[in-house]
N, C-alpha and C positions, 0 to 999 in steps of 0.2 A: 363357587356358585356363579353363575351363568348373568351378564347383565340381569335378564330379566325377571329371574330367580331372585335377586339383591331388590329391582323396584316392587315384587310383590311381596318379599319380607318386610321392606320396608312399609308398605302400604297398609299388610294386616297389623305392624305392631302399632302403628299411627292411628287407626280405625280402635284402637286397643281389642282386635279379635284375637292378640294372638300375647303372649308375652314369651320374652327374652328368653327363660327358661324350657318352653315349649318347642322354640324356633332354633335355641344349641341343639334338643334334642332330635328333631326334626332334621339339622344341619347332618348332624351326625351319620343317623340312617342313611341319608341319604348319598354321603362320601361313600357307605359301604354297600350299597346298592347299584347306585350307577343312575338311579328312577331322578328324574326329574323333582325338585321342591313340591309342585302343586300334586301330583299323584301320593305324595309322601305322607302329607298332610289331608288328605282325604283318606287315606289306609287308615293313618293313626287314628281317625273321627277327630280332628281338631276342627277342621272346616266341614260343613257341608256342602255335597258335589251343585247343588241350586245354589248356592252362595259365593264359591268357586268360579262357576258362569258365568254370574255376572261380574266378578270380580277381574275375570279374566278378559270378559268382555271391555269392560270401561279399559282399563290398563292397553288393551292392544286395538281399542277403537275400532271393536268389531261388534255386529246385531248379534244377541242371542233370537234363538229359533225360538219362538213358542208354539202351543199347540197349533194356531190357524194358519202357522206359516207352513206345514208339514202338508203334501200334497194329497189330493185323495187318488190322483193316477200317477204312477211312477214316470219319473224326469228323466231323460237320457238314457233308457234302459238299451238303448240300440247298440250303445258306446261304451257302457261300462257296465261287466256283469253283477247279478247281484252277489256272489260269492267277493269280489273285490270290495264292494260295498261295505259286507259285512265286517271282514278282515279288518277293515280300513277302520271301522267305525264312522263312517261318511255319510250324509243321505240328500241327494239332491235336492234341489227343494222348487227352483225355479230357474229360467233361462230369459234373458233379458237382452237387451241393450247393449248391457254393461258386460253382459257374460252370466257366469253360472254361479248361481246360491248354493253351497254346499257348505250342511251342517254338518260342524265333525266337533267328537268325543277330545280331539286334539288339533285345536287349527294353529298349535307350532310345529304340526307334519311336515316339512315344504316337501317331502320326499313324495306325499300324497297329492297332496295340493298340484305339483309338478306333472304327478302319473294322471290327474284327471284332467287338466287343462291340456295334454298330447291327445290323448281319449277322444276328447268330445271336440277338440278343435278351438276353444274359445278360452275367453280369460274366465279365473275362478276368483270369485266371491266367498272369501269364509266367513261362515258365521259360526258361534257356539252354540251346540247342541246341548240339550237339558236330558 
């Protein structure tokens, strides 16, 4: 199990969302998988993926998206197709200051995170998408 895998087991069995029995079995699949703890645990319905979010959120000190942060015109389309987008599970959301809001389906991508801040030129901002 992955550091961060270990603090979010930790965290669901503390919250008592999750117990011991669920999270060997959970442990289990997931050696014979290969899939990350949080996908594992959303397959099996022990978590829900809105639960998840923000759970994932709090844990890696990131915003979750909600609906009014979602753009009504498309962010960055110049610099990254939508077919990448989709693939990625990513969705721009806003360009700032700071760099670029990009909500994704998995902000422990850095593989993504990394293709979209060459892309667009600027630092990326992740947040968890719902």
């Amino acid at each position: 199990m992955t550091p961060f895998e270990a603090r979010l087991a930790e965290t669901l069995l503390a919250k008592g969302r999750l117990d011991v029995g669920a999270l060997d079995r959970a442990a289990r699949l997931r050696e014979g998988s290969g899939e990350r703890l949080d996908a594992i645990l959303t397959k099996l319905g022990l978590i829900a993926e809105r639960e998840l979010a923000a759970l994932l959120a709090d844990l890696l000190g990131l915003r979750v998206a909600g609906a009014d942060d979602y753009p009504d015109a498309p962010v960055v389309e110049e610099r990254v197709t939508r077919q990448f987008l989709r693939a990625a599970r990513v969705l721009p959301l806003a360009v700032s200051g700071e760099g670029l809001a990009l909500a994704m389906a998995d902000p422990l991508d850095t593989f993504v995170i990394e293709a979209v801040r060459l892309a667009c030129g600027m630092a990326v901002i992740p947040w968890v998408a719902v």
